[in-house]
N, C-alpha and C positions, 0 to 999 in steps of 0.2 A: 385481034387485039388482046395484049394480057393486061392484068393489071400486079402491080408491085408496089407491094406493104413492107416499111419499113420504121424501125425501132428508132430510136435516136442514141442516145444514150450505149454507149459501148458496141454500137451495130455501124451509123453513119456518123458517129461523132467521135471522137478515140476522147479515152478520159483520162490519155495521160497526156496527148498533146491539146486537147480542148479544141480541134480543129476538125474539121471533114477532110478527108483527103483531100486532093487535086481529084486524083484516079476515077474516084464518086462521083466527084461534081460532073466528071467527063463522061461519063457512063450516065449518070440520068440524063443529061442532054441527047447521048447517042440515044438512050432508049425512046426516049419522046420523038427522037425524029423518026423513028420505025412505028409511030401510031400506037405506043404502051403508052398505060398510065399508071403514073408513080404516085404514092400516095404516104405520109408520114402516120404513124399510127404508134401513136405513144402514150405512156402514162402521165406526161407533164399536161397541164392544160394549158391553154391556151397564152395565159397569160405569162407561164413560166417558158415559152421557145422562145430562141435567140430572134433577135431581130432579123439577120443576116438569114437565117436558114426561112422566116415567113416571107420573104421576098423573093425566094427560091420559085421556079415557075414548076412546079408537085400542081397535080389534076386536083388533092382535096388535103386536107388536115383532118386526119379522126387523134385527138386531143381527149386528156384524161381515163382513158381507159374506155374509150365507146361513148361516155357521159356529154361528148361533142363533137359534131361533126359540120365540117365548114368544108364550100366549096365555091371559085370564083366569086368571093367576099361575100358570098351569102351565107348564110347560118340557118344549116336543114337541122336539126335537133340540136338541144342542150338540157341535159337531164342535171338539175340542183339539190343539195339537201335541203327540206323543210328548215323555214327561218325558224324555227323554235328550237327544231335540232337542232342548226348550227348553233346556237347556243348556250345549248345543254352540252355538247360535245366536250371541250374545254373545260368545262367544272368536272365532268368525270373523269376527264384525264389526269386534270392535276389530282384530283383524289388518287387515281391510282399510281399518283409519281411516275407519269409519263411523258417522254418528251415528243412536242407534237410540232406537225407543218402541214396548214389548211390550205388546202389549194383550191384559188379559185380561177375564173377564166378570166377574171380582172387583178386580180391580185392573190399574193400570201401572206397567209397570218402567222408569226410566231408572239408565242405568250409575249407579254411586256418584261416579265421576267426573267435574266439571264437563265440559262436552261443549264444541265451538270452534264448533258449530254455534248459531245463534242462533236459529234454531226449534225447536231440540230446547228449549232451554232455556225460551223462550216458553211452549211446552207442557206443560213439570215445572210453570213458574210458576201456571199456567191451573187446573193439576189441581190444587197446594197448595193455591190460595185457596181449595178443596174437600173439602180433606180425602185426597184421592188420589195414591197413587206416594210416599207418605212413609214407611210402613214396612218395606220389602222394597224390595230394586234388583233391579236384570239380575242381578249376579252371586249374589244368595241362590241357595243350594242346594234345589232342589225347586217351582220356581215353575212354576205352569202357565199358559200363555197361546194364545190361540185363530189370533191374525195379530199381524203388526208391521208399521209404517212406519220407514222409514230415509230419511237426507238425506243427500248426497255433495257432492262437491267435485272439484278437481282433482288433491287430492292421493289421492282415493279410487281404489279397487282395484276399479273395477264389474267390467271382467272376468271376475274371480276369483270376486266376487259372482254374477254370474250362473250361473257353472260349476258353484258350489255349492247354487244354491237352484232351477234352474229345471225339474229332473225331478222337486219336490215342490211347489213353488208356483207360483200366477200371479202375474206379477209386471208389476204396474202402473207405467206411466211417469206421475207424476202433474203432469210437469214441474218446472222451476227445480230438479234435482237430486234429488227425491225421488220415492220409489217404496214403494209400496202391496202387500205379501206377503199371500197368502191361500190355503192349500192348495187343491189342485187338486179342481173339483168343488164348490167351495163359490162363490158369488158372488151381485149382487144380482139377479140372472136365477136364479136355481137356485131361492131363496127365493121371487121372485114365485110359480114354477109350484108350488111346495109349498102355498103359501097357497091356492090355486084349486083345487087340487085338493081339500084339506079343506072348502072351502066348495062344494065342486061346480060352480064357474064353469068358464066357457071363457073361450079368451085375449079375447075379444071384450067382455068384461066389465072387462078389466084399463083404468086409468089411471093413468100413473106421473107422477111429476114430477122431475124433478133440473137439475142442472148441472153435474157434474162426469166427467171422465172416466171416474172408476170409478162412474155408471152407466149407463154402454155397454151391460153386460149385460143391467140392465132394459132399458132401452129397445130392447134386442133381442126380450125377452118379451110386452112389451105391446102391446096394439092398437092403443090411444092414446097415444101419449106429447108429452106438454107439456115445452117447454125453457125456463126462467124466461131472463128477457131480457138476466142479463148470464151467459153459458155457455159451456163449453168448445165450442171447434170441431168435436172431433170429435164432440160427439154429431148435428151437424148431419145428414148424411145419415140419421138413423133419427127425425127428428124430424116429427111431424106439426104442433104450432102451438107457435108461439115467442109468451110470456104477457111482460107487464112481469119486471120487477124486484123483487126480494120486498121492497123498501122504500117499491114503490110500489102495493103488493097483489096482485101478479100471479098472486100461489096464487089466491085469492078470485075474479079476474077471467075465469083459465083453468076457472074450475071452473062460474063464469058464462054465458060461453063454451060448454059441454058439456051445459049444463043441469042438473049435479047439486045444483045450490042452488038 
């Protein structure tokens, strides 16, 4: 039995056509009937996956960066920021003129305030057409949320940011201004080992799949790890085979590849 970690976001979801292949869908099925287990391991939490991909028949969901892990509708950990935090969060952002997105496994929060950031904005819009981040903001009193993503600028106060967040989070450079918060202890590395461990694998078992910065820590985890063909730099050094493109099938190809279809 192996088990397979995979990213969402630019790995099994293309983010130009907003779609999973065919190719993936056909290849997590072949894999499942060979006794592997597939498993989503993303930075969105819970509340922020498509409807369509939770009804996906995946062995588990590890959701917000390791901070939640669900399996056959049960929920084995969910790591929260303290309510007090969450609430302090937001007043020091805005001090520092930053545009912020709280994510929690029930919902997201953007300020009530139009933000000057146009990804922040992008991403209220994205959630809307969903249903999500419309009735409670940042500033409701009593929200609880698991991580946040923040966008900066020139005018922002990273500094001060740092000073305040980085003896309780890790805090990802995800490039172009924005950065990836996730308490300390929680990541997409912490998550893989959890998942093997309740299936009783070694890391020798493990296949991951991403592109993006924030999964450095998988691909620190795994044994295998595949970097789909358009991906961040650094995960270069921890990468063992670089797959196409996931527009051009390259989950389906890499998984080809390894022989687990």
């Amino acid at each position: 039995m192996k088990a397979l970690f995979f990213d969402i976001d630019g790995t099994l979801l293309s983010e130009i056509t907003k779609e999973i292949p065919q190719s993936a869908l056909d290849a997590l099925k072949k894999t499942a009937e060979k006794g592997n287990l597939t498993f989503i391991n993303t930075g969105r939490t819970w509340s922020e996956l498509p409807e369509e991909l939770k009804k996906l028949p995946f062995s588990g969901f590890l959701c917000g960066c390791g901070t939640y892990l669900r399996r056959d509708g049960e929920i084995l950990m969910h790591q929260t920021i303290p309510k007090k935090r969450c609430e302090e969060i937001p007043v020091i952002l805005k001090e520092c003129r930053i545009g912020m997105i709280l994510e929690g496994t029930d919902n997201v929060y953007f300020s009530s305030e139009v933000s000057r950031f146009r990804e922040v904005e992008q991403t209220r819009a994205y959630f809307a057409a969903v249903g999500i981040g419309l009735a409670e903001t940042a500033e409701t009193k009593g929200i609880i949320y698991d991580k946040f993503c923040i966008v900066t600028d020139a005018q922002s106060d990273i500094e001060r940011m740092y000073r305040e967040f980085e003896q309780e989070f890790d805090i990802m450079d995800r490039r172009g201004g924005v950065y990836e918060l996730v308490p300390h202890g929680c990541s997409k590395g912490t998550a893989v080992d959890y998942a093997l461990k309740q299936f009783q694998l070694e890391k020798e078992d493990a296949y991951v799949f991403g592109d993006s910065s924030n999964d450095l820590t998988m691909f620190r985890c795994g044994a295998h790890t595949i970097a789909l063909g358009k991906h961040d730099e650094i995960l270069d050094p921890y990468t063992e085979y670089v797959t196409d493109t996931v527009e051009r099938d390259g989950v389906a190809k890499a998984m080809e590849h390894y022989g687990l279809i």
